[in-house]
N, C-alpha and C positions, 0 to 999 in steps of 0.2 A: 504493500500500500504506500502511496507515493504523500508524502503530508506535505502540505503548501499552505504555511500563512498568509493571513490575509494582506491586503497591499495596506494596511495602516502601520503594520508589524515593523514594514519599511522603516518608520521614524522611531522605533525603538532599539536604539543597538545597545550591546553590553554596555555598561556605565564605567566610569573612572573608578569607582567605586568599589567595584567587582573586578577590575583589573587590578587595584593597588592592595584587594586582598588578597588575590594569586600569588602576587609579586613578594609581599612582605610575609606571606607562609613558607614560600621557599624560604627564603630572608628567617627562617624562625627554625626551619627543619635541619639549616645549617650551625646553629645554634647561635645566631644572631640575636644580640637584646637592642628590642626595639622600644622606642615612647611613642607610641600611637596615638596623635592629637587631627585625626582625619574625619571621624565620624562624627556627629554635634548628636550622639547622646547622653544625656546625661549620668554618670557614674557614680554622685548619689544614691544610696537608698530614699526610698518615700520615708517621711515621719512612723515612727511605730505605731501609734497610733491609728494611720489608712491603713496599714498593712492588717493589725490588728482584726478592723469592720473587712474589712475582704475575706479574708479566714475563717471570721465568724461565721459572716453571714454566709458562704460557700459551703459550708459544711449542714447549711441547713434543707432539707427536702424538696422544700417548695421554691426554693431559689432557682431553679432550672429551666420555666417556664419562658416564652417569648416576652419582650418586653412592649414591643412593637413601636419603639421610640423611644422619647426620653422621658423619666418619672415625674411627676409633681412635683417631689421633694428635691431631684437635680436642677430643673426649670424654677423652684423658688430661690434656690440656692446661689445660680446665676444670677437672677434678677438682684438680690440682696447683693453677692458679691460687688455688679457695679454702681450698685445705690452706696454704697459704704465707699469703694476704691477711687470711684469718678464723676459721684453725685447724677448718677446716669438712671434714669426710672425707666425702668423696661417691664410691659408685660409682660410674665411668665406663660403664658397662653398663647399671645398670639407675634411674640415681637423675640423667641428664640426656637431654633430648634437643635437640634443633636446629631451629630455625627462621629462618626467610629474612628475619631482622632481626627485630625486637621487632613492630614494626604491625603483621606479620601475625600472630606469635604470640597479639597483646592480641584481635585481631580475634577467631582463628577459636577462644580459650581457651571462651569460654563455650558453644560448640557441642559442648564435648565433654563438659561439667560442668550446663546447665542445658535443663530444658523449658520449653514457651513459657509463660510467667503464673508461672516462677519469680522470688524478687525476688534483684537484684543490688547491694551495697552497697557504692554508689560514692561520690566525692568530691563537693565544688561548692563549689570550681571543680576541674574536672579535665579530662586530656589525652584529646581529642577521640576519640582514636580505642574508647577505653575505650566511648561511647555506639554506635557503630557496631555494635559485635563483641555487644551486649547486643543490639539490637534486631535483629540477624540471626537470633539467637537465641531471638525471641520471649519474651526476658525484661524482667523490669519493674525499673526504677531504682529504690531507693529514696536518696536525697542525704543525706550526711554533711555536713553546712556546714563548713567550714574557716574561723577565725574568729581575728582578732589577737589577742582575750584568750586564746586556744588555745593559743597560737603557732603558730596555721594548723596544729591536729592536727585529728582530728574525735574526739569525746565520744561514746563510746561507751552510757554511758549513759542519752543520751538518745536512742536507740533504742528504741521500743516493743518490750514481749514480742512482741507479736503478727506484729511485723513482720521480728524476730527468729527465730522459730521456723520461718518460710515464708522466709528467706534461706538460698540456696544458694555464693552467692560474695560474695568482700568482697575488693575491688582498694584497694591501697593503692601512693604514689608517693611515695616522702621517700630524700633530697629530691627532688622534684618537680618538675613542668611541669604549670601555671605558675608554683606558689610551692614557692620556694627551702627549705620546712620541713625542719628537722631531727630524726630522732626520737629517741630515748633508747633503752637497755634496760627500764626501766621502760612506756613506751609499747608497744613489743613484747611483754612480759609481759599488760600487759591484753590486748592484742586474743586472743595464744595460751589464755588463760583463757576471753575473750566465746566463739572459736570452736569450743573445747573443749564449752561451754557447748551450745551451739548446733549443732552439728555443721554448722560454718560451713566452707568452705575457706576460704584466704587466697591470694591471690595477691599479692604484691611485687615493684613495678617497682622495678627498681635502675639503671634507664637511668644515672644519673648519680651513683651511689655512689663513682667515683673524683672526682667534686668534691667533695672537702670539704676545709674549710680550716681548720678544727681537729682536733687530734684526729691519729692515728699510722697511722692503715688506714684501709680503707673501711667503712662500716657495713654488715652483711647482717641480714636477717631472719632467716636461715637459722641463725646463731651462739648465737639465744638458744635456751636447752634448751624444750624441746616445740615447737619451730617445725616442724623437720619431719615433727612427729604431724598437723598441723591444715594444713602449707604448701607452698608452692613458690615460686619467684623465679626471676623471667625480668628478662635482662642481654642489652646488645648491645654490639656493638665499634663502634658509631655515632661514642659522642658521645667514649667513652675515649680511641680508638685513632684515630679522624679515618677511618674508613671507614661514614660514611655510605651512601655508592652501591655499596658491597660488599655490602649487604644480607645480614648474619650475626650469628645472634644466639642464645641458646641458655634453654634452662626446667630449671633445677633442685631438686631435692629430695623429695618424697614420692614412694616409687617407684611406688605403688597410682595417684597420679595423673597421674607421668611415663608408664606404661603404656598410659593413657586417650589420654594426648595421643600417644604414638607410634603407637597404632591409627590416630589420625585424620589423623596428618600421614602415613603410608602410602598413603592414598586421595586426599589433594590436591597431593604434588607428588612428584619427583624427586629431590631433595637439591642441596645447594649446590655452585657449582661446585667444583671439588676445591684448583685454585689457589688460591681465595678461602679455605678452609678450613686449608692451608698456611699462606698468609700469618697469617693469624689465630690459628694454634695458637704462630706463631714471635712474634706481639702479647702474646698471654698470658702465653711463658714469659717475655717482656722486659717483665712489665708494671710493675716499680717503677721504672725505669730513663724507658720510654716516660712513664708516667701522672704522675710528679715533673714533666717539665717540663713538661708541661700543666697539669696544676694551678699549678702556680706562675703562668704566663702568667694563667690567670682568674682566679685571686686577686687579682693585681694589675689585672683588666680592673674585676671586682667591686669593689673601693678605689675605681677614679680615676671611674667611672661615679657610685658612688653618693657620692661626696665632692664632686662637680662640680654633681651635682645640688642637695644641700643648700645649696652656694655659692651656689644661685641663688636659695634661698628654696623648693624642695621637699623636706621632711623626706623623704627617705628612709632605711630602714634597709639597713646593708649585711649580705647573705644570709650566709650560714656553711658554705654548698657551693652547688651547682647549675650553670647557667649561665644563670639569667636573674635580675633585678631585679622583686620584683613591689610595684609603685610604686602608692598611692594618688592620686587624681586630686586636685590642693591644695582646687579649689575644689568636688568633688562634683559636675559636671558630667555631663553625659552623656558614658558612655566613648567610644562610637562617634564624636559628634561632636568629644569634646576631639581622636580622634587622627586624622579629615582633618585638622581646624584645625590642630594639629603639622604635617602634610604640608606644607599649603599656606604656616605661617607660619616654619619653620623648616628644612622640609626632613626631619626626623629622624622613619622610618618605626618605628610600635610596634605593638602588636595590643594590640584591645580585651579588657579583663577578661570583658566578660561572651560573649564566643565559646566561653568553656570554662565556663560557667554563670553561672547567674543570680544569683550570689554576688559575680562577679567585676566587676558591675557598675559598682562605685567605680575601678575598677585597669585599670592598663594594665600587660603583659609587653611587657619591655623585655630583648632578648638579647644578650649578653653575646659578640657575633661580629662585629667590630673591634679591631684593635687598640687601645692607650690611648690613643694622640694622636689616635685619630680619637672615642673615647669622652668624650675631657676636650672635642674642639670640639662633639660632639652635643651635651653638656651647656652651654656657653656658647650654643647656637644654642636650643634649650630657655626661657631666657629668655625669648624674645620672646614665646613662650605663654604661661608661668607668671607673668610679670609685668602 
């Protein structure tokens, strides 16, 4: 039997990803010691406490059932999270819904908002899974460059009318994966205006809105006045909460386009397990408590990383939330191959800039998932490349 993927399979090849794990397992059967700062997951355990209610309640009978969505009690939890975090008053009813972590929400967002030959207006460099969820969709990218003099914002205004007018969605990630940008109210003001403008949607990752390291909250898009005429923001308990492999995560704000999105997650799953949704509601109500020591941990991972680094003779800047470092390459090199040459001369695993575009060329993301003393020796081990 002859198997032939279909022609969209085309736009998916193996990832960087998957290549730098083949490479760095040889690298390991050789009996190589590596500091693997390439994956942006978190290597926190969750609070004892969520682990606690998950266990519990898993071990209980009636736990096994479909959930068919997200609970009462995680949709109140939400809503309170950003009444408390951002002064944000959201219906639990009709102004969030649930999704099975953020990647699949990014993925399956455009299928519910775009036809195929619509344009989508995305970052470069941006997080991988944003190109995915567009070309399932049959829509077309148009790239917002992200650029230092910016401070890695995109420039709205240098968007064409034309290409303006035929844009149906506009993904935005601050701070972001891979660069660590921070936005302002200002900066949310224009886009609320572009999209108004335009009759753009917006959508806003806040994957990583409890990093930030200045500043008294977390930033939402959602907080500036007209966001939620033109928006929505989808958030996970990923990178906050240290439940990764919980896969929970939630999209709120425009109810017209929460309504879109619960059509469609009706037809593609089940809902989250119910434990996990528990655990999670009890994450949110504990999130200043939970998210303080976390954030403190990577503010100090963010310091001794990018202080180690300049000691060596790599300027880099240190980020103002996130959890990764996006580091220019000293000498302009090729990203791909500075970072085997890292493998091989140091040991210290990073991903190429230009895996997340064509922009990212010059840079390498560098994650923020080590402790500091193993952060301060990747950077002494660093050296031996950069020098």
């Amino acid at each position: 039997m002859t198997i032939e993927p279909s022609i969209k399979m085309a736009a998916f090849d193996s990832s960087i990803f998957s290549n730098l794990k083949t490479y760095t397992d040889e690298k390991k059967q050789k009996g190589k010691t590596l500091i693997d700062l390439s994956l942006g997951s978190p290597d926190l355990p969750p609070d004892e406490r969520i682990r606690a209610i998950l266990a519990n309640e898993s071990a209980k009978s009636e736990a096994y059932g479909y959930t068919l969505g997200g609970t009462e009690l995680f949709y109140k939890s939400v809503a309170d999270y950003y009444k408390r975090r951002s002064g944000i008053n959201l219906n639990p009813k009709t102004e969030i819904v649930q999704t099975m972590g953020s990647q699949e929400g990014l993925v399956h967002l455009p299928l519910a908002f775009c036809n195929p030959g619509d344009i989508v207006l995305t970052t470069n460099p941006a997080y991988v899974a944003y190109e995915a969820g567009i070309t399932l969709a049959g829509a077309v990218q148009y790239y917002m460059p992200l650029l230092s003099e910016n401070r890695f914002l995109p420039d709205l205004s240098l968007i064409p009318d034309d290409v303006a007018k035929k844009a149906k969605l506009m993904l935005l990630n601050l701070p972001g994966n891979p660069v660590p940008a921070m936005p302002d109210d200002a900066f949310f003001e224009q886009v609320i205006v572009f999209a108004k403008k335009h009759q753009i949607i917006v959508l806003h990752d806040a994957a990583y809105s409890e990093f930030y390291f200045t500043g008294e909250k977390p930033f939402s898009f959602l907080a500036i006045p007209g966001a939620m005429e033109v928006g929505i923001e989808i958030n996970s308990l990923s990178k906050s909460f240290s439940l990764a492999g919980a896969r929970v995560a939630y999209i709120a704000g425009n109810a017209g386009m929460i309504a879109v999105l619960k059509q469609l997650k009706s037809n593609l799953d089940y809902g989250v397990f119910d434990p996990i949704q528990k655990a999670a509601a009890f994450a949110l109500d504990q999130a200043e408590e939970i998210t303080d020591k976390l954030r403190a941990e990577f503010r100090a991972r963010a310091e001794a990383l990018s202080t180690g680094l300049q000691n060596i003779g790599w300027p880099v800047e240190r980020p103002n939330g996130g959890m990764f470092l996006w580091a220019k390459i000293p000498r302009g090199e090729d990203d791909r191959a500075f970072v085997f040459q890292a493998i091989d001369e140091s040991g210290v695993v990073m991903v190429p800039g230009s895996a997340f575009g064509t922009a990212g060329k010059d840079y390498v993301r560098i994650a923020l998932v080590q402790p500091v003393p193993i952060l301060k020796q990747a950077a002494k081990e660093l050296k031996k490349v950069i020098s």
